[in-house]
C-alpha positions as CSV (number, residue, x, y, z in Angstrom):
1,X,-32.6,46.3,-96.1
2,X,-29.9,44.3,-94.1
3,X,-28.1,44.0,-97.3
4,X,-28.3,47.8,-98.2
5,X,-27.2,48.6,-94.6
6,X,-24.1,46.5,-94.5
7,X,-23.1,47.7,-98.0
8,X,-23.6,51.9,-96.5
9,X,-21.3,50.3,-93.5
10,X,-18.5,49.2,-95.6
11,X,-18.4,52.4,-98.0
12,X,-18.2,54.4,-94.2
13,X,-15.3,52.7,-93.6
14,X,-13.4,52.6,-96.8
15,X,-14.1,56.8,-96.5
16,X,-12.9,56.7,-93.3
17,X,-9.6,54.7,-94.3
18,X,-9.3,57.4,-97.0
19,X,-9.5,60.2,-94.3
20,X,-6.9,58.3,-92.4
21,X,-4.3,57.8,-95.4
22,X,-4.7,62.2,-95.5
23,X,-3.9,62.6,-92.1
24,X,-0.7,60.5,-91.9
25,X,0.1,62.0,-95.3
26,X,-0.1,65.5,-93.9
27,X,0.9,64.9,-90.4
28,X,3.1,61.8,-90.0
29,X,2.3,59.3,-87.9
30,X,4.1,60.2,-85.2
31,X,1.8,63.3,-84.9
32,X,-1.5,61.7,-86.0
33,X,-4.3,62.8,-83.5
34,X,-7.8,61.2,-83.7
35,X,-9.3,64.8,-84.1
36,X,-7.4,65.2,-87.1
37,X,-8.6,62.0,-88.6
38,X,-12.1,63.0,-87.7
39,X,-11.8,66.4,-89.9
40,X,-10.4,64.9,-92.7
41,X,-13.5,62.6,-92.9
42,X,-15.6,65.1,-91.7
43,X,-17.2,63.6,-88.7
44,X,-16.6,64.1,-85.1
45,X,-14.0,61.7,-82.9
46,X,-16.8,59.7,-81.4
47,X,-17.8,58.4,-84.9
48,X,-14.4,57.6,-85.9
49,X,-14.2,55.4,-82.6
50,X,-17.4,53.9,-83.4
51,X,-14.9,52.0,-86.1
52,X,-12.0,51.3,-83.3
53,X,-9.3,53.6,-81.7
54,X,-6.7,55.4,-83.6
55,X,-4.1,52.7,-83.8
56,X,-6.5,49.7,-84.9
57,X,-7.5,52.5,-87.7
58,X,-4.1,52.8,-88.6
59,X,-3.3,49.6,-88.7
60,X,-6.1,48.6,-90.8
61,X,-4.5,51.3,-93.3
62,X,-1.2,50.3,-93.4
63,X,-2.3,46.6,-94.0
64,X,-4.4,48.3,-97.4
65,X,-1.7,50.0,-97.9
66,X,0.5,47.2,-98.3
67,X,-2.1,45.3,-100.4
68,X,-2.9,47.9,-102.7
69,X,1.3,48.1,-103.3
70,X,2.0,44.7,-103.6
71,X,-0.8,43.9,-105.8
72,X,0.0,46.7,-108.3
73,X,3.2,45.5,-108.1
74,X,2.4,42.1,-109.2
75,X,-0.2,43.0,-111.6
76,X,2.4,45.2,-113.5
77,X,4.6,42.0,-113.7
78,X,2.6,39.3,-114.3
79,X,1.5,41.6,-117.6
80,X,3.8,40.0,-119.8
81,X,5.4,36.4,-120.5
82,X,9.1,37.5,-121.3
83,X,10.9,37.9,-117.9
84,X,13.1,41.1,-119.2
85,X,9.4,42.6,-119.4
86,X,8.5,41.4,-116.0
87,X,11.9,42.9,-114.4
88,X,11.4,46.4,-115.9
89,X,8.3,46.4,-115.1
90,X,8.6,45.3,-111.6
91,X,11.4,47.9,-110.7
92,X,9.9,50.6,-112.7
93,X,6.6,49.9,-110.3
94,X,8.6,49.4,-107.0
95,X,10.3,53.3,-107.1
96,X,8.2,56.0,-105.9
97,X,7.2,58.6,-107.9
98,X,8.7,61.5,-106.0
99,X,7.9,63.1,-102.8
100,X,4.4,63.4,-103.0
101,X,3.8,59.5,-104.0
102,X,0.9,59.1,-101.2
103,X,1.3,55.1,-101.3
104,X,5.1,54.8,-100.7
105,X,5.1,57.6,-98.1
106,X,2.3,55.6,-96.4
107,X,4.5,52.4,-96.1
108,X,7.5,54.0,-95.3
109,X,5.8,56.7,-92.6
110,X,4.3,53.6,-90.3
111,X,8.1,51.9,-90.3
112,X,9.4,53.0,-87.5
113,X,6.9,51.7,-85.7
114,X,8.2,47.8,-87.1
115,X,10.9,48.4,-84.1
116,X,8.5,48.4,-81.3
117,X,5.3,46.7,-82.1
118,X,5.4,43.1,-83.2
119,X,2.1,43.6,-85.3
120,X,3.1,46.2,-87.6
121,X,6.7,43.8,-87.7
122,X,4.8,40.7,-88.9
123,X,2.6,43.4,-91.5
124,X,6.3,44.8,-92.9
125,X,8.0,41.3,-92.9
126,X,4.8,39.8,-94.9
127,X,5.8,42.9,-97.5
128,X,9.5,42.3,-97.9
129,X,9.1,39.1,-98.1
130,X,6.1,39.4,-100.8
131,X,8.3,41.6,-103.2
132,X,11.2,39.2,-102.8
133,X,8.9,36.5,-104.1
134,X,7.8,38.9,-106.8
135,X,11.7,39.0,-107.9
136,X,12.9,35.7,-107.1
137,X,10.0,34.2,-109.5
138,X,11.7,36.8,-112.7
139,X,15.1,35.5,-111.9
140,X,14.3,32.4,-112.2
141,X,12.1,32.7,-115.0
142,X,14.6,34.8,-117.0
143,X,17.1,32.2,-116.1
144,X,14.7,29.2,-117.3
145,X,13.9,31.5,-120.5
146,X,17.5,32.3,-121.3
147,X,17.7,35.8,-120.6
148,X,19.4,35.6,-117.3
149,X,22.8,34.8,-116.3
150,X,22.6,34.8,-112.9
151,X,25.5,35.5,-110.4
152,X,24.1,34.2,-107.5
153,X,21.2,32.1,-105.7
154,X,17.7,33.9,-107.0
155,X,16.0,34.6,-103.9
156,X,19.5,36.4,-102.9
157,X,19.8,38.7,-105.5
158,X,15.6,39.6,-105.1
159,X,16.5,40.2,-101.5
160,X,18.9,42.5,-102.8
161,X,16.7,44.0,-104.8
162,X,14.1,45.0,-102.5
163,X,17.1,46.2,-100.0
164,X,18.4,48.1,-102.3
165,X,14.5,49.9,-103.3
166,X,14.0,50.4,-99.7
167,X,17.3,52.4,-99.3
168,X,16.5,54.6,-102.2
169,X,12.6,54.7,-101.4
170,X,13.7,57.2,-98.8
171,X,15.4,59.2,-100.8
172,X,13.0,59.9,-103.0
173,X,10.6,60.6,-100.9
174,X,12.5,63.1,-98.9
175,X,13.4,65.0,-101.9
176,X,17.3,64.1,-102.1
177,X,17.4,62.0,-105.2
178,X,15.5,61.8,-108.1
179,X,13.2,58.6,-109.7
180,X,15.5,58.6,-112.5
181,X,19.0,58.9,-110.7
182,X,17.0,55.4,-109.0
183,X,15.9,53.8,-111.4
184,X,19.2,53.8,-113.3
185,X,21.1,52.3,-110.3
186,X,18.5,49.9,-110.1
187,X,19.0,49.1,-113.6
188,X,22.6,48.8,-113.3
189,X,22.8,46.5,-110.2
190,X,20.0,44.4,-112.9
191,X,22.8,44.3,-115.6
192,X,25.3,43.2,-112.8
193,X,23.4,40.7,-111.7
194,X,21.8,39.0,-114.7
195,X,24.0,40.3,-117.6
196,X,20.7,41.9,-119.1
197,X,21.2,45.3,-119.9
198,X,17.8,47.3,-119.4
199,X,17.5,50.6,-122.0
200,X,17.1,53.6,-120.3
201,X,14.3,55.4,-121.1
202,X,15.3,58.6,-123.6
């Protein structure tokens, strides 16, 4: 019974994180009232407090968030031994899919907030500093394998990388550049950097 009880707890709050990635999708964070986190999960305020105030619940999704990124990220990688693969397929995972990509837009709408509260700036340091890892490791593999001729330090160039990602990620999402139009600068700062030329896709 305890067991069954604790389960239906957890599967409340996973709904309710769900309810809150709608409402900062549709509002922005900025905006985000706990009333409209309670219509989106259908309940009324008090219940959503019974699982902590607004920002702890926001938190607690930005944190998923951030998981959930970094771990399809790495997944998408880690698919394949040859560390040309692994790059593609790291930058191809690390661009958002256009305006309405709800996982990107949930990172990037809780980053203002990095400037003002030392939690969520430990949470977005932890994810630069987890895709830099995520590059650093292909350079260094493509280098070990061959592939790579690398201009500079490894974990230099990945920094790069994800600077260069977070730059564009915003423009994606607002609408003023396309995936592709990314991608293929992406691609080309790759070729720069490692003399391996990835083919665009036709």
């Amino acid at each position: 019974m305890a067991a069954r009880k604790g389960s239906s707890k957890e599967a409340r709050r996973a709904e309710l994180g769900k309810a809150v990635e709608r409402a900062l999708v549709t509002r922005g964070l900025e905006g985000l009232r706990l009333r409209d986190v309670a219509e989106e999960a259908g309940v009324t305020p008090a219940a959503v407090l019974y699982y902590g105030d607004l920002d702890a619940l926001v938190h607690a999704t930005y944190q998923q968030a951030i998981e959930r990124y970094s771990q399809e990220r790495e997944e998408a990688a880690n698919r394949f031994d040859d560390a040309r693969r692994r790059l593609e397929a790291c930058i191809d995972k690390g661009v958002a899919a256009g305006p309405d990509d709800t996982l990107t837009r949930l990172l990037f709408e809780y980053w203002p907030r990095c400037l003002r509260d030392a939690k969520a700036a430990a949470l977005d340091s932890a994810l630069t500093e987890r895709q830099i890892a995520v590059y650093s490791g292909i350079l260094v593999l493509g280098q070990a394998q061959g592939h790579f001729v690398l201009q500079d330090p490894p974990r230099l160039l990945a920094a790069s990388f994800v600077a260069m990602e977070d730059g564009y990620q915003m423009e994606v999402l607002a609408g003023r550049r396309s995936r592709t139009e990314v991608l293929t600068a992406l691609h080309a700062y790759a070729r720069a950097v490692t003399g391996y030329a990835i083919t665009e896709p036709t």
